[in-house]
C-alpha positions in Angstrom: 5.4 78.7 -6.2 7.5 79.7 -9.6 6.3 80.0 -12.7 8.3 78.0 -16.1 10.9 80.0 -17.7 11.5 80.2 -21.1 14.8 78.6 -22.0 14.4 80.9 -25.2 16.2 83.6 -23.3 18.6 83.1 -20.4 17.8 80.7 -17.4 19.6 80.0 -14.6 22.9 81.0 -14.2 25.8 79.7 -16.5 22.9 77.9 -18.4 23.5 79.4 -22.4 20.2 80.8 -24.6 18.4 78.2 -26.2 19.7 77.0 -29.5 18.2 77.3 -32.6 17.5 74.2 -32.7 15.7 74.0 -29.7 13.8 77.1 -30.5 11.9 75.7 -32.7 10.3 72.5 -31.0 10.0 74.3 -27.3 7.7 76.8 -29.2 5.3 74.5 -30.5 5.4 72.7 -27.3 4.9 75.4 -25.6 1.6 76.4 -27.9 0.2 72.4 -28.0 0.3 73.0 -24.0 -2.0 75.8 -24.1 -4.1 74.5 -26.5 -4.2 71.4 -24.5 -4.8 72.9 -21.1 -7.9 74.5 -22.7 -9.8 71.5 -24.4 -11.9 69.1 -23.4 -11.1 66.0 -21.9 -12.6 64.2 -24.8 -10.2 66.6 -27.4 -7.3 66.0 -25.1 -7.1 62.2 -25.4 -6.4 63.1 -29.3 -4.2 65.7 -28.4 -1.7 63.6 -26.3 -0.1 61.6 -28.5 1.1 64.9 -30.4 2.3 66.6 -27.5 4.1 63.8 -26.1 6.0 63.5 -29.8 7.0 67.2 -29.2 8.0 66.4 -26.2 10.5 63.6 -27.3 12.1 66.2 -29.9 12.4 69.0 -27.6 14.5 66.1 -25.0 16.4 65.1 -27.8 17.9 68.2 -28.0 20.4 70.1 -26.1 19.0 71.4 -22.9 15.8 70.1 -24.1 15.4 68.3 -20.6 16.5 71.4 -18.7 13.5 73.6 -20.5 10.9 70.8 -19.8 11.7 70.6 -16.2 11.2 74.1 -16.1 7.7 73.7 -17.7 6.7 70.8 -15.5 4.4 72.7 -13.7 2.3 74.0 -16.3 2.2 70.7 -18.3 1.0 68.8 -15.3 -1.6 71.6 -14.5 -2.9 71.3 -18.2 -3.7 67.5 -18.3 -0.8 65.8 -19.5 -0.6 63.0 -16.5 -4.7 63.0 -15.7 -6.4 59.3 -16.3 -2.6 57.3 -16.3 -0.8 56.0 -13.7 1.4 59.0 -13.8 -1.7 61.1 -12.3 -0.8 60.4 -8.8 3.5 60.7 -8.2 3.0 59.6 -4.4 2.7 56.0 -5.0 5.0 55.2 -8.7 7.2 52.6 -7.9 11.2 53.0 -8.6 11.5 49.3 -9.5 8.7 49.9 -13.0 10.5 52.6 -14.3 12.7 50.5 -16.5 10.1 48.5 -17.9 8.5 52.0 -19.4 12.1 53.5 -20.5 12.8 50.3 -22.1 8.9 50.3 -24.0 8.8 50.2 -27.7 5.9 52.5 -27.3 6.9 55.9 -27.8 4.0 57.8 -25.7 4.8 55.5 -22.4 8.6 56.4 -22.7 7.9 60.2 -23.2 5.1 60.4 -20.4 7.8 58.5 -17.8 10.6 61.3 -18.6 8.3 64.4 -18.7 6.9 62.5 -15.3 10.5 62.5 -14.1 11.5 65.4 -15.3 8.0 66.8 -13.2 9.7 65.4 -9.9 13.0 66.9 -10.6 11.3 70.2 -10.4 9.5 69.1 -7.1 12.8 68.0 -6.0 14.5 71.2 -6.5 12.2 73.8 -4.8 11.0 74.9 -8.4 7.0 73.3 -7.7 5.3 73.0 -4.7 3.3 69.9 -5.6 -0.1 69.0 -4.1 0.7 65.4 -3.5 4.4 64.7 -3.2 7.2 66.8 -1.1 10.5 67.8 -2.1 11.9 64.8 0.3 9.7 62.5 -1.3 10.8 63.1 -5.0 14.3 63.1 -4.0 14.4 60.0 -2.3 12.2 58.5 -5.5 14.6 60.1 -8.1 17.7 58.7 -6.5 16.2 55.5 -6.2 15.1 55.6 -10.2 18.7 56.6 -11.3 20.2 53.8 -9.0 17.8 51.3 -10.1 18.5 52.7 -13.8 22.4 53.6 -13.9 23.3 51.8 -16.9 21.6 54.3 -18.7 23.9 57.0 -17.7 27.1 54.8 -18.5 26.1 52.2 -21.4 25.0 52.9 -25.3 22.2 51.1 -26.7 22.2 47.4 -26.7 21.3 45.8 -29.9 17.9 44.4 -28.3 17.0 48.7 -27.7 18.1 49.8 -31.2 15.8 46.9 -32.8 12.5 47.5 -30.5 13.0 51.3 -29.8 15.6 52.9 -32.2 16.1 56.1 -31.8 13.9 56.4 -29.3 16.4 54.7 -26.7 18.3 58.2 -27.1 15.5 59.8 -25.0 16.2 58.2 -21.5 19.8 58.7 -22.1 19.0 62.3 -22.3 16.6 62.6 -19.4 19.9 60.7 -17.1 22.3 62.8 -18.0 20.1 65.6 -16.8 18.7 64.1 -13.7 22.6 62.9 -12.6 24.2 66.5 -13.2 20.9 68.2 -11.3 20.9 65.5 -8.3 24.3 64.3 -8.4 26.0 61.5 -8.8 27.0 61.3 -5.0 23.2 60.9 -4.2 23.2 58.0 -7.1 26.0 55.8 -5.8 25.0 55.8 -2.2 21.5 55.2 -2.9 22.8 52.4 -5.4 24.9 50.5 -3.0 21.9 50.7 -0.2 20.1 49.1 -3.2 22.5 46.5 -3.8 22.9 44.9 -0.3 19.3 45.1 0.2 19.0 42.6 -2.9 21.9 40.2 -2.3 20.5 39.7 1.3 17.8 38.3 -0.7 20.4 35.7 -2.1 19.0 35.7 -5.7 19.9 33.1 -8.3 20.5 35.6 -11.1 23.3 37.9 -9.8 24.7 39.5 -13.4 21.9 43.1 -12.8 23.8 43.3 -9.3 27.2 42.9 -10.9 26.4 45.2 -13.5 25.7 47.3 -10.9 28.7 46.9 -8.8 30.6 47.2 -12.1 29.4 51.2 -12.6 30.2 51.9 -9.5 33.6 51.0 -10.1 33.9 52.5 -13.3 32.3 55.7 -11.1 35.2 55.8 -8.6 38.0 55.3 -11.2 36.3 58.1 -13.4 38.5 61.2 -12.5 35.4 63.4 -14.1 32.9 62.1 -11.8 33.2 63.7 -8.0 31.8 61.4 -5.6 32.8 63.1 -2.1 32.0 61.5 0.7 29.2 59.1 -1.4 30.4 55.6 -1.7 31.2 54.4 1.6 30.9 50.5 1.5 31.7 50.5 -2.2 34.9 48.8 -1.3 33.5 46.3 -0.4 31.1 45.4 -3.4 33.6 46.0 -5.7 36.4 44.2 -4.1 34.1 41.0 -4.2 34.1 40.9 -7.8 37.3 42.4 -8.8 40.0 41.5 -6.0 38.4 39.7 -2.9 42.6 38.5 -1.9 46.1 39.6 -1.9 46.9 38.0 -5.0 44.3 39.3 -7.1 43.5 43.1 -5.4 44.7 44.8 -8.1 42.5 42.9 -10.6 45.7 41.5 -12.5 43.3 39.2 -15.2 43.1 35.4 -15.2 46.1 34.3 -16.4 48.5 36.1 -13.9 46.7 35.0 -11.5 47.1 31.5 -12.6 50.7 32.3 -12.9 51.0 33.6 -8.9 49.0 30.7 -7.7 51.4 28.1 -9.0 54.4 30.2 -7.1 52.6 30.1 -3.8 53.0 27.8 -0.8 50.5 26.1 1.5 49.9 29.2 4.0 49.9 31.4 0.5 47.2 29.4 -0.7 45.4 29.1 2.4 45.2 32.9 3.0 43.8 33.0 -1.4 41.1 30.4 0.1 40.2 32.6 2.8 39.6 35.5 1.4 37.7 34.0 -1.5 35.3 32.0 0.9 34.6 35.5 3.3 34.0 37.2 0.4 31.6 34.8 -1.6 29.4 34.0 1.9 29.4 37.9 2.8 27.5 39.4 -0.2 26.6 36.0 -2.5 28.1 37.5 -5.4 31.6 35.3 -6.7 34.8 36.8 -8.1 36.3 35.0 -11.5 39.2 34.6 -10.1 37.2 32.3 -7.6 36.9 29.2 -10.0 40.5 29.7 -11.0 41.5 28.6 -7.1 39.2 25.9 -7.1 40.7 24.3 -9.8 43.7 24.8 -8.9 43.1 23.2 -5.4 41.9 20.2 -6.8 45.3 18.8 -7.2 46.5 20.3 -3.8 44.4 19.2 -1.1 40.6 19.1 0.4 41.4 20.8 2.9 42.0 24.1 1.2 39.2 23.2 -0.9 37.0 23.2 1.7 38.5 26.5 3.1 38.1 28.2 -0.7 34.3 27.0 0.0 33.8 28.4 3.3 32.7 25.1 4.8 31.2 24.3 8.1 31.7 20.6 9.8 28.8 19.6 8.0 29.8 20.9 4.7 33.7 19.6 4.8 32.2 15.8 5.8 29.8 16.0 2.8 32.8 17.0 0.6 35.0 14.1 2.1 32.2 11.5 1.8 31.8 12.6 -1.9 34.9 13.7 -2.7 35.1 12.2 -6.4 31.6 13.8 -7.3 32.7 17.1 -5.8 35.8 17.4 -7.7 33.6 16.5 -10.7 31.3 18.9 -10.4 33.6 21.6 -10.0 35.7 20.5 -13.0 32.2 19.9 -15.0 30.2 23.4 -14.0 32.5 25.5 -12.5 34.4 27.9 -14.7 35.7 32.0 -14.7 32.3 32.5 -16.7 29.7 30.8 -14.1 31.6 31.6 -10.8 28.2 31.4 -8.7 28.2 27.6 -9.4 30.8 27.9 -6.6 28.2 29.0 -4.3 25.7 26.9 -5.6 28.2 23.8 -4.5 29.2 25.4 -1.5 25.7 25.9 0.2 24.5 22.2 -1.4 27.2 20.8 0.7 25.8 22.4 3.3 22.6 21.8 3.1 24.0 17.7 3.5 21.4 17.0 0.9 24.1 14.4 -0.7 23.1 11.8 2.0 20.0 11.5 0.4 20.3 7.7 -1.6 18.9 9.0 -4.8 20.7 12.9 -5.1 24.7 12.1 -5.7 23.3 9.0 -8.7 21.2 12.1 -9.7 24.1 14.4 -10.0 26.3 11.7 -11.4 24.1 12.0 -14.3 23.5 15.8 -14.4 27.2 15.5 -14.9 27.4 13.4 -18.1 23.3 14.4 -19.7 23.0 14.9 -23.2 21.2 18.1 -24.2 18.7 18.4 -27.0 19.7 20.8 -29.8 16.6 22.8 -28.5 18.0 23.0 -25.1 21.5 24.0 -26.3 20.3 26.5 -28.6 18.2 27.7 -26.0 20.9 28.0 -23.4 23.6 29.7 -26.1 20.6 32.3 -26.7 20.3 33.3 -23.1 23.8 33.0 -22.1 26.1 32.8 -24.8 28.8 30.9 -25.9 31.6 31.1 -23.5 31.3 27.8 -22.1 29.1 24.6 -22.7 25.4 24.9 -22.8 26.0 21.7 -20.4 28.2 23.6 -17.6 26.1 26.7 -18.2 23.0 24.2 -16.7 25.2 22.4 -14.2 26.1 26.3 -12.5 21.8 26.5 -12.5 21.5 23.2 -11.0 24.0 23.7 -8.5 23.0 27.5 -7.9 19.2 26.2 -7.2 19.9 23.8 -5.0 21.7 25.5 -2.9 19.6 28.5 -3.0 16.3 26.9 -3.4 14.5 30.3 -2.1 16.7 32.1 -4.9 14.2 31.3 -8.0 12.6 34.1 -9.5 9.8 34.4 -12.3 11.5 37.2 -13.7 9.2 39.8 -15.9 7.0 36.5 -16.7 3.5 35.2 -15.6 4.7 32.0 -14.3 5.2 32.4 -10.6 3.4 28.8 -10.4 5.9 27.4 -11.8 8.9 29.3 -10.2 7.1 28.2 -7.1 7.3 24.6 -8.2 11.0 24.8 -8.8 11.6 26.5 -5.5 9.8 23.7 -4.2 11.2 20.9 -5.4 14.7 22.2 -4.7 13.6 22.9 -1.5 11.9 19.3 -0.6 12.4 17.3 -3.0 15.9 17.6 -4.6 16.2 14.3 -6.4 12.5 15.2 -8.5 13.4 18.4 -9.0 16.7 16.6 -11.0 14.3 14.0 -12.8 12.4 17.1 -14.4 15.4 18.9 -15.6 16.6 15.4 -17.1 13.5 15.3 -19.1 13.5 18.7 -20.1 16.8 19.3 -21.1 17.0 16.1 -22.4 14.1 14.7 -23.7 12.4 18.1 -24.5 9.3 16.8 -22.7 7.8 16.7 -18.8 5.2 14.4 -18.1 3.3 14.7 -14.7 0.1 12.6 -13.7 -2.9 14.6 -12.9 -5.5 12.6 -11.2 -4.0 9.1 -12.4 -3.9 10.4 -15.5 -0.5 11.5 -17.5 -0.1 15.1 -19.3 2.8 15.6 -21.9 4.2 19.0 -21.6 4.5 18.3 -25.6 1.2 17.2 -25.9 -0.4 19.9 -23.9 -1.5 23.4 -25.3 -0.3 26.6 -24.8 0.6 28.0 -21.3 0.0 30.7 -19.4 3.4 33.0 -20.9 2.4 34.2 -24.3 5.8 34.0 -25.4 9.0 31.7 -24.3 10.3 33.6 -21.5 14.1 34.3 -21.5 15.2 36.8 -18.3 15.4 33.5 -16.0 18.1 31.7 -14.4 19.4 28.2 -16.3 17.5 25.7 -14.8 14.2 27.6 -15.1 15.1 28.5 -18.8 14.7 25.3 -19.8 12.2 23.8 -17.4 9.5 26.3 -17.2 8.1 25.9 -20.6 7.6 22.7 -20.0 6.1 23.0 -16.6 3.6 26.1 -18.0 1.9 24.0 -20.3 1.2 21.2 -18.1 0.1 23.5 -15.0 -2.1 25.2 -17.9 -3.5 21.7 -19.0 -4.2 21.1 -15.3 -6.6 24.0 -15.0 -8.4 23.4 -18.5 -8.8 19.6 -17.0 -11.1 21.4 -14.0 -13.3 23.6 -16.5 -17.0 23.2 -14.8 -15.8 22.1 -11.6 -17.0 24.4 -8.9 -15.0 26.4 -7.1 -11.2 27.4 -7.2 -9.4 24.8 -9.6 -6.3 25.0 -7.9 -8.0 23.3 -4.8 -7.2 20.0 -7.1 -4.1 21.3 -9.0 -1.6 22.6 -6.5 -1.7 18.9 -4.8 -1.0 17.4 -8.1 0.9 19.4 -9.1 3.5 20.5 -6.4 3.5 17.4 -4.7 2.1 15.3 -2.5 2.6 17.1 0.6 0.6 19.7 -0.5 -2.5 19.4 1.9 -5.8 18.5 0.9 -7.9 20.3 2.5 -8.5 23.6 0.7 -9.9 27.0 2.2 -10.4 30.4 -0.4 -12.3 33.4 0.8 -13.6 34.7 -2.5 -16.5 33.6 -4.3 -14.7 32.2 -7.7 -18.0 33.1 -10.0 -18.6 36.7 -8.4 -15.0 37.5 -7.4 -16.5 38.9 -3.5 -15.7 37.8 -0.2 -16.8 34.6 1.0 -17.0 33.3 4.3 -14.2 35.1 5.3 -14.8 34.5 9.0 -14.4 30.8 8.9 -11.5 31.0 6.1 -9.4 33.2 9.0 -10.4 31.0 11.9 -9.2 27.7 10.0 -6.4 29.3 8.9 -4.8 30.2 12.7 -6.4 26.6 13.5 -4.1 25.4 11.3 -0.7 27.8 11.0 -0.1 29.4 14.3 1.5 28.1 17.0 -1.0 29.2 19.8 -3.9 27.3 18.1 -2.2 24.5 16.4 -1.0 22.5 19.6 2.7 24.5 18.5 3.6 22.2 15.4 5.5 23.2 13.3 4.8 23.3 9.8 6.5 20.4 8.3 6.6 21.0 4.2 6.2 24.0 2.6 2.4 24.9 1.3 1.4 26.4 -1.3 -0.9 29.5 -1.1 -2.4 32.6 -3.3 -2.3 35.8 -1.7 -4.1 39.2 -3.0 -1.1 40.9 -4.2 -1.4 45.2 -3.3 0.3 48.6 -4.3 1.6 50.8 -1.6 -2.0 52.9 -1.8 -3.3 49.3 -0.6 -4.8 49.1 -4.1 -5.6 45.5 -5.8 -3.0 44.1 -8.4 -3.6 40.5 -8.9 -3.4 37.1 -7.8 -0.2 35.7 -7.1 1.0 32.1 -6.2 3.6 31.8 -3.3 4.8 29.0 -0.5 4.3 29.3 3.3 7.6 28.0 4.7 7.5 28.3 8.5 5.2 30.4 11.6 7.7 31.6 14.3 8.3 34.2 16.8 11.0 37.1 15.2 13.3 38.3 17.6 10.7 40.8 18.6 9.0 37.7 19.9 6.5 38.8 17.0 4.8 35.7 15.4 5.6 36.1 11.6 4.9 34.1 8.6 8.1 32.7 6.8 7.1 32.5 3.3 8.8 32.2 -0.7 7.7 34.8 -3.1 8.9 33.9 -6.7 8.8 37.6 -8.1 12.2 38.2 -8.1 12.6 40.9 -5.1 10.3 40.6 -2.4 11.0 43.7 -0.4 7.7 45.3 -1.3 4.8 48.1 0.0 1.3 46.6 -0.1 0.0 49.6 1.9 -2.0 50.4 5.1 1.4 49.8 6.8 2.2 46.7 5.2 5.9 46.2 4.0 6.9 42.7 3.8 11.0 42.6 5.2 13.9 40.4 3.6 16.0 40.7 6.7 16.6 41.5 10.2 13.1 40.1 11.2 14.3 36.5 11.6 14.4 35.9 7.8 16.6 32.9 6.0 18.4 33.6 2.8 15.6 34.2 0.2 12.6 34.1 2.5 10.3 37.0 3.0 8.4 37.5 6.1 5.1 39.2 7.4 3.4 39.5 11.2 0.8 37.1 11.0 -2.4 39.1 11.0 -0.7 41.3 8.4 0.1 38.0 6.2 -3.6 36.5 6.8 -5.0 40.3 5.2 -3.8 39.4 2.0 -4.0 35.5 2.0 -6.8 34.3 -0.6 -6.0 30.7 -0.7 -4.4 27.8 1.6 -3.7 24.3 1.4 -3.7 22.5 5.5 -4.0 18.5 6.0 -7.7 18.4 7.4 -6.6 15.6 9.9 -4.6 17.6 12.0 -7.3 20.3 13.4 -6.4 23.2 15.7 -8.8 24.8 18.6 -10.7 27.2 16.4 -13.0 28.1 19.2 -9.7 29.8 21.3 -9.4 32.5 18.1 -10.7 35.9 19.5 -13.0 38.0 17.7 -10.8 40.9 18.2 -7.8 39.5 16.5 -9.8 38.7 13.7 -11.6 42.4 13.4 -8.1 43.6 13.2 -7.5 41.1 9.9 -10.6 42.2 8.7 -9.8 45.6 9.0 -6.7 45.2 7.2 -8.7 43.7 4.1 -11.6 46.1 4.3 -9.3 48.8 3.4 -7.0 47.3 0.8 -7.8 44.6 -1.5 -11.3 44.1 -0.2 -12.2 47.2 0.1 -15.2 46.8 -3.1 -15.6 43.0 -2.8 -18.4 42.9 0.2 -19.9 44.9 3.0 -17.5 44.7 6.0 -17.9 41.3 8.1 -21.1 41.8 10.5 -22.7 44.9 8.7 -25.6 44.8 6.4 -25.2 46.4 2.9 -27.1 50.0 3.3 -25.2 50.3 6.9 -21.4 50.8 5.1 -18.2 50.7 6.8 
């Protein structure tokens, strides 16, 4: 194990004495740390906040990050990480590092880069840690620089300078250091794993994944950066955006392209729609030059049209039987500046949810809606300008229904409502159009709750503190709206006992929602509750093997006990059941929607819900059964169709039980069959 070296005097090799500069602040750090390692705990929780503003001078500076990482041992070792969430390095998560960068508070931003800086050392060879390997803090490293690139390339966006000032320059700092200690060929492959694994997901909101894809492009024509061997498969990411056909591979800008598509002939033109179409339905992401051929190809011919879409039979008959409302839509929401509205159209044909009476009507009057100043303004904030707040709602509407399972919540308490909209789009496409009509519209939602009707105006505050603005179009300017109501909803159930949402998800949600309601914790003492009967009713009413092998037929709502990768309780969290079937494993999973944006997650004891190769659809998560039933809280079921509990087995229950004994449920009861004073 090494001991720090002083960056007052020379370090490693090539690495220059410190400057004067640097002098200074690395000396008192150094003293605060000593002091610090010798008080009490009670003196050190005053302390902090001093020696993490030392800190954030001494990274400021040149090589200031190269002298901390040196230290990280004895700063660690002296208290600076005990108590936080930094205390244990083994289970930080790569995906909540940009929330604390990106903090106005100036103690959670230093304490994330000296915590970083810590692992670099680990990583290195430089500090056998206790609790994390060298491999370990590698792999999390490259996953925090891939998930945080644009801080390498980018200055600060207006929205940093006004909530952190000059403290934005500090995670700059810390990624220049980590990148030219790592390097950057360790970055880009880890960053392009990251990005397929997302767009398997098929997510509405696309533009962090194109940002993405966008650095590593600026990465490979960056004759400073070496890359190696790194980058395999970048091609192909960056190709989607920037030149998916012959005509456009060299990324010639719009208008020459327009120019060479007005020269070409009908096998020219087919080979543009080809390429365009492999591209679009192999990653999800689609190229600007995209729209330019589909409007284009409405005066050729609907065949190409359909090629430049990627259609199947069902989608091309769709597109003939509607053909006016199709070109409409594409003329109305389908521009260089919301290219996924392509998608969006091209998977709604698809899905043949046209040749349902009330959708095309619907769409014929998505087309023409008037917006409310609020919902233009709105819309302009979030997106800008560059085309109409109305086509800017048209590429949402068209993106969510065809990628119903694409909604997420983004950094916002309002997964109910993402759920809803997921929902709706799902099952119910033509309501799902009546509520953005309203909302964008009208600037109002009203929904009945138990015959009785609730104003989204009229209603209180919802659950967001604030109006939430990281969310895709259509969720922009519906979830307000939506949040006040489901709010209202719950304050209409104060004194009833029990769960309220055993009366609000029906009414809610929609009617399918089943009535009959099951929870396993006790809502006025938070423990377990009849968890034995919860479980048994639950495979009664899901699985295959006890249900009679019916299929689920609408999507349920349900609440599972959301867990960290230490199997740790975070929270409650709304999601929908979609399907029970046998994976290609012939493994009986649970198919379900979880609005949180990326769903590939750890929740511990060797539970990691997959996005693909398990069986999964575009957007749906997926979980073996017993390992899905550990974390369920709540489920809806129609209580007229009953399944053979008594065929359940106590064993395959125990090992559900087992699961939630030692995550979630760990402090909530005695385990199932034990008396208190007998423990586990």
């Amino acid at each position: 194990m090494t001991t720090p070296r002083d960056t007052t005097d020379s370090t490693r090799s090539g690495v220059p004495r410190a400057s004067d500069e640097l002098a200074g602040p690395l000396k008192t750090f150094d003293d605060t740390v000593s002091l610090f390692n010798d008080a009490s705990d009670n003196a050190k929780t005053g302390m902090l906040p001093d020696l993490l503003d030392i800190a954030r001078q001494v990274m400021l500076q040149d090589g200031g990050c190269d002298a901390l990482e040196q230290r990280a041992r004895a700063f660690e070792e002296a208290g600076v990480f005990r108590g936080s969430d930094w205390e244990t390095p083994q289970y930080l998560v790569p995906s909540l590092t940009p929330h604390a960068l990106k903090s106005a508070d100036p103690n959670t931003v230093a304490i994330e880069a000296l915590s970083e800086l810590r692992l670099l050392a680990v990583a290195k060879g430089d500090y056998l840690h206790p609790h994390i390997s060298m491999e370990q803090a590698h792999h999390y490293l490259t996953q925090v620089m891939a998930i945080n690139l644009w801080l390498l390339f980018g200055t600060p966006s207006e929205a940093e300078r006004e909530t952190q000032g000059q403290l934005a320059l500090v995670p700059r700092q810390l990624f220049g250091h980590l990148a030219d200690r790592i390097g950057y060929e360790h970055i880009i492959d880890r960053l392009i794993v990251e990005i397929w694994r997302i767009i398997e997901q098929r997510p509405i909101q696309v533009e962090p994944v194109k940002q993405m894809i966008t650095q590593i492009a600026i990465c490979q024509a960056n004759p400073d950066i070496d890359l190696g061997i790194s980058g395999q498969g970048a091609d192909r990411l960056v190709s989607s955006l920037f030149g998916p056909t012959r005509a456009s591979r060299e990324d010639p800008g719009l208008e020459i392209y327009r120019e060479r598509l007005s020269s070409m002939d009908t096998p020219a033109l087919q080979g543009e729609a080809t390429g365009f179409a492999r591209a679009m339905h192999d990653t999800g992401l689609v190229s600007a030059y995209h729209p330019v051929l589909l409007r284009h190809l409405l005066d050729y011919n609907d065949h190409l049209l359909a090629e430049a879409l990627g259609l199947s039979s069902t989608g091309r008959d769709c597109l003939l039987c509607y053909r006016e409302l199709v070109h409409a839509l594409i003329r109305g929401g389908i521009y260089p500046t919301t290219p996924q509205a392509a998608y969006g159209l091209a998977l709604m044909l698809e899905r043949g949810i046209l040749y349902q009476p009330p959708v095309a009507p619907a769409m014929w009057r998505q087309l023409g809606l008037s917006l409310s100043e609020w919902s233009q303004a709105r819309l302009n904030l979030a997106f800008g300008e560059t085309v109409s707040p109305r086509a800017r709602l048209l590429e949402g509407v068209l993106c969510m229904l065809g990628l119903p399972l694409g909604v997420g919540q983004g950094n916002n308490p309002t997964c109910q409502s993402a759920r809803a909209l997921s929902m709706w789009a799902y099952n119910d496409p033509d309501y799902l159009l009546q509520m953005v009509t309203w909302a964008a519209r009208d600037d109002d939602i009203i929904i009945h709750f138990e015959g009785m009707p609730l104003s989204s105006m009229a209603s209180l505050s919802g659950v967001a503190q604030s109006l939430p603005m990281d969310l895709d179009p259509v969720s922009l300017i519906v979830v307000p709206h939506l949040d006040r109501i489901y709010a209202e909803m719950i304050r209409r159930c104060i004194g009833r006992e029990g769960d309220p949402h055993r009366w609000v998800n029906p009414e809610f949600h929609g009617w399918w929602s089943g009535r009959g309601f099951r929870i396993n914790v006790d809502v006025a003492t938070g423990k377990l509750h009849e968890l034995d009967d919860f479980l048994r009713h639950f495979y009664a009413s899901y699985h295959p093997y006890y249900n009679g092998n019916q299929p689920l037929i609408h999507p349920q709502p349900a609440g599972i006990a959301v867990t960290d990768s230490a199997a740790r309780f975070i929270g409650w969290h709304a999601i929908t059941i979609l399907r029970v079937n046998l994976d290609p494993s012939d493994v009986m999973r649970v198919y379900f929607f979880n609005p949180n944006n990326d769903s590939g997650q750890d929740w511990g004891d060797g539970i990691k819900v997959s996005t693909a190769d398990q069986g999964e659809r575009f957007g749906e998560s997926s979980l073996p059964f017993e390992q899905f039933a550990s974390r369920l809280y709540i489920y809806h079921y129609d209580p007229l169709e009953r399944g053979e509990l008594a065929k359940i087995t106590q064993e395959e229950l125990d090992r559900v039980t087992g699961y939630i004994q030692r995550s979630w449920g760990r402090d909530r009861t005695p385990p199932v069959g034990l008396q208190a004073d007998e423990g586990p």
